[in-house]
N, C-alpha and C positions, 0 to 999 in steps of 0.2 A: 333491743336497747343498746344505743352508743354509748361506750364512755372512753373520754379523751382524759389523759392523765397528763396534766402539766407541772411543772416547777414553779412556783411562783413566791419570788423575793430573792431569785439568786446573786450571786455574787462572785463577777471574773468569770461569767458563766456556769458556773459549777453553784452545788448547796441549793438552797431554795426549801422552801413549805412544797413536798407530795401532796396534788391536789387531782383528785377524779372530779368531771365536769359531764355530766350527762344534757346536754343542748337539748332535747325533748322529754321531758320529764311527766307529761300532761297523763300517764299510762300509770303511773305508778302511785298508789297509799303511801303513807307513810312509813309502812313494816317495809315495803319494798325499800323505800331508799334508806331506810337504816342496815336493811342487809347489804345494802353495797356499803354503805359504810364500814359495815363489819370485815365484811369481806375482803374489801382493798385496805383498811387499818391506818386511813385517814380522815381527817376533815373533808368534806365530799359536798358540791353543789348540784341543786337540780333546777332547772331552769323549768318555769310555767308560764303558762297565758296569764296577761296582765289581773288584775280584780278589775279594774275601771280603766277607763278612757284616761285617766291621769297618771297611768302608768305605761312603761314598755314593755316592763317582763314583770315574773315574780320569781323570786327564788328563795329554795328552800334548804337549810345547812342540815347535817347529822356528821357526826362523830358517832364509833362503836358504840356509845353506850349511850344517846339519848340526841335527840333531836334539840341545836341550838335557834337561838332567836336570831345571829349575826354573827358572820365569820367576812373579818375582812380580805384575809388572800381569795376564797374560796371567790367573790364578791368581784374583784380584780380578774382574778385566772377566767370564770365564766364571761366577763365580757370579752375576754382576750378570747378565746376557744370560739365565739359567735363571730368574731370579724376573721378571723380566719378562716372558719367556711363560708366563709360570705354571706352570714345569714345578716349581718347589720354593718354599715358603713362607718366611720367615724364619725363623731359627733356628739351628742348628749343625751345621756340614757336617764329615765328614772324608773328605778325598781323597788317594788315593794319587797319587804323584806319583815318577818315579825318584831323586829325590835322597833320599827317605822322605813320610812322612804329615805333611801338613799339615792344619789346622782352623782351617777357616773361619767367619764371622757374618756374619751377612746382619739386617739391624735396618732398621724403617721406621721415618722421621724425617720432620719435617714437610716437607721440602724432597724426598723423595723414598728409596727403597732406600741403607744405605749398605751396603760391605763392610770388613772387614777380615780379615785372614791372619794367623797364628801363622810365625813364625819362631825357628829357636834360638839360645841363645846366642850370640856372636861371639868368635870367636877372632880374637888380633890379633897379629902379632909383624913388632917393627921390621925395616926392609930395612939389609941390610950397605951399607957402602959403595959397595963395586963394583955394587951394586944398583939403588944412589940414583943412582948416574954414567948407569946405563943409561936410565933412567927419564927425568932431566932432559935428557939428551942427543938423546932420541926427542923429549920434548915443549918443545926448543928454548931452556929457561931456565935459570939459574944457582940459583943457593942464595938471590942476593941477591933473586929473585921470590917467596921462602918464607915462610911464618908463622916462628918458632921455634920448630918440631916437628916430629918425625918422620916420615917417609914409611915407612908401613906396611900391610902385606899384611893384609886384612881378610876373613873368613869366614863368612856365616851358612848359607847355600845355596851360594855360588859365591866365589873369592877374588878381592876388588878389592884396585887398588891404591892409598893414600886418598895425596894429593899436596896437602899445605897452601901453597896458593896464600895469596899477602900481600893481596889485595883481588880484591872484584870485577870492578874495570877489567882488571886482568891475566889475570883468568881465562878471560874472554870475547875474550881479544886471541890464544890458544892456537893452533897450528895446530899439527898434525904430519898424519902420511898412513894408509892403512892396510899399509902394508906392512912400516913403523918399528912401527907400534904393534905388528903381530903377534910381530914377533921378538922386541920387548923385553917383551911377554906371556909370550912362550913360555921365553923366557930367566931369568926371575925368578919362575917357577909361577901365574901370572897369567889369569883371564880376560876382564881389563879396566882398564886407567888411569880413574882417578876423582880428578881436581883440585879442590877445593874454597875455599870461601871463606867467611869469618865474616861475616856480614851482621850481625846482632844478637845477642850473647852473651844477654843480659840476654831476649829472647823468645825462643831460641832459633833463627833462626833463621839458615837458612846457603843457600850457592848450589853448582851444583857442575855438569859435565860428565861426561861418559863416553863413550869411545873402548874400544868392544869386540875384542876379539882378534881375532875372524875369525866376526861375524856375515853379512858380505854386504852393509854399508854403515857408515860413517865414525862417526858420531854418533849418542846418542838421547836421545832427547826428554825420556824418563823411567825412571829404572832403579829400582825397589822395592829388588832385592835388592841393590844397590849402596847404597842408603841406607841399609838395613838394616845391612849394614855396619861404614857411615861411622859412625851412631850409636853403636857399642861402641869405634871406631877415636878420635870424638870425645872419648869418656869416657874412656880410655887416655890419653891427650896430654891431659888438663886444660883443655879445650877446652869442654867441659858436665860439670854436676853429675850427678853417681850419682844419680838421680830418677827417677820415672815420669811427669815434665814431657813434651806431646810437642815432640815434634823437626820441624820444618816444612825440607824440604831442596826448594830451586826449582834444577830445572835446565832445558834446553833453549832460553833466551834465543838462544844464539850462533846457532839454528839457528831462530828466528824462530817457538819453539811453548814459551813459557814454561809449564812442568809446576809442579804442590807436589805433594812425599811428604810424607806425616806418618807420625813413628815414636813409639812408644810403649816402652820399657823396660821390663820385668817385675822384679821384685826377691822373694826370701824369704831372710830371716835376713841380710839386707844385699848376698844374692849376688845378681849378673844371671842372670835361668833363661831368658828369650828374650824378644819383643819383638813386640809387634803392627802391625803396616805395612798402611798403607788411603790413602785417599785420593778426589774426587771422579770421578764414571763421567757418561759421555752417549754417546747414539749420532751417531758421526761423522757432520759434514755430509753433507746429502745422503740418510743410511739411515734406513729404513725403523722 
């Protein structure tokens, strides 16, 4: 068994989501590829034979402690790691994946392979009260740390929870633990606190953290489908323009691996139809 460990969502080259990408994966159960999960102590993909003629690949996420339906870097890095060894050319992929089909691009550019993912629209809808209490209560601050907007449950593959931090200082100042974070996941339909912060309205661009429910570690570096998200959660709260501008979202500062997502909006007849989410790909220090 190969596995390629790449960077994927970095930023000035450096920073980035640790991501293992095993390109043959067809040999392995499911215990298998959760022990490499375990054992390398990230988000990790495994690439399989398509299920049907309507697909290219299949791929399959784990994290330490349980197998996901959708990981956007992981999703991004696996077709990056396939055109590197030549297994697939540029062009357009569609891979089945448990949460449904995604479609992928793979584009050479002068600085090297890029990719980008299809994700769907976002569903967005504000947290109650008693919601918001649980929320600020887990991650230690009052209302007076808040932008003027909602804290609301965000959707495109997995539901974040988007927490308008008032500035960046405050947002990197954040502590709570994993075992607040999981309850107050579990208690408000959550699979992840997502605190943010407006860096630049006017280039769009924003900052943000994430504290997953019950991955098997505290923080990450870089969450795609958390961004993906925050960008319909952004355009809900009048935060960004209804546009197909992209959306630059840096997170992993706090944790000393400053990431960029970049999200794109899709639009027909004025409506959002879904969103393309990409970002810069390297093979982690050290790989091959």
């Amino acid at each position: 068994m190969q596995i390629d460990l790449v960077d994927v969502f970095t930023f000035g080259g450096t920073g980035g989501n640790p991501c293992p990408i095993v390109v043959d994966a067809s040999g392995l159960d499911a215990r298998a590829m959760q022990e490499v999960a375990a054992r390398c102590g990230h988000e990790s993909a495994f690439v399989l034979p398509p299920p049907s003629g309507d697909y290219d690949h299949a791929f399959r996420f784990f994290v330490p402690r349980h197998e996901m339906e959708m990981c956007g870097h992981a999703t991004i890095g696996a077709l990056w790691v396939l055109h590197r060894r030549g297994l697939i050319a540029p062009g357009e992929f569609r891979i089945a994946t448990r949460s449904g089909p995604v479609t992928g691009f793979v584009s050479l550019e002068p600085e090297g392979a890029t990719v980008e993912i299809t994700q769907p629209a976002g569903k967005v809808v504000d947290l109650t009260a008693e919601q918001e209490r649980r929320v600020l209560s887990t991650l230690n601050i009052t209302r007076a740390d808040l932008l003027d907007a909602p804290l609301q449950n965000a959707v495109t593959s997995r539901v974040k929870t988007l927490v308008p931090i008032r500035d960046v200082e405050c947002l990197n100042q954040l502590r709570t633990d994993m075992a607040l974070t999981e309850a107050c996941c579990v208690s408000i339909g959550s699979t992840g606190l997502y605190p943010y912060a407006v860096v630049d309205a006017a280039t769009r661009v924003f900052e943000a953290r994430q504290f997953p429910r019950s991955s098997g570690y505290p923080e990450d570096a870089a969450t795609g489908i958390a961004a993906s998200a925050l960008a319909f959660g952004l355009v809900r709260a009048g935060l960004a323009e209804a546009d197909d501008r992209a959306m630059r979202v840096r997170q992993g500062r706090a944790i000393g691996q400053l990431s960029e997502i970049r999200v794109r909006l899709g639009y027909a007849g004025g409506q959002a139809i879904g969103c393309l989410l990409g970002g810069s790909i390297s093979p982690a220090a050290g790989a091959a």
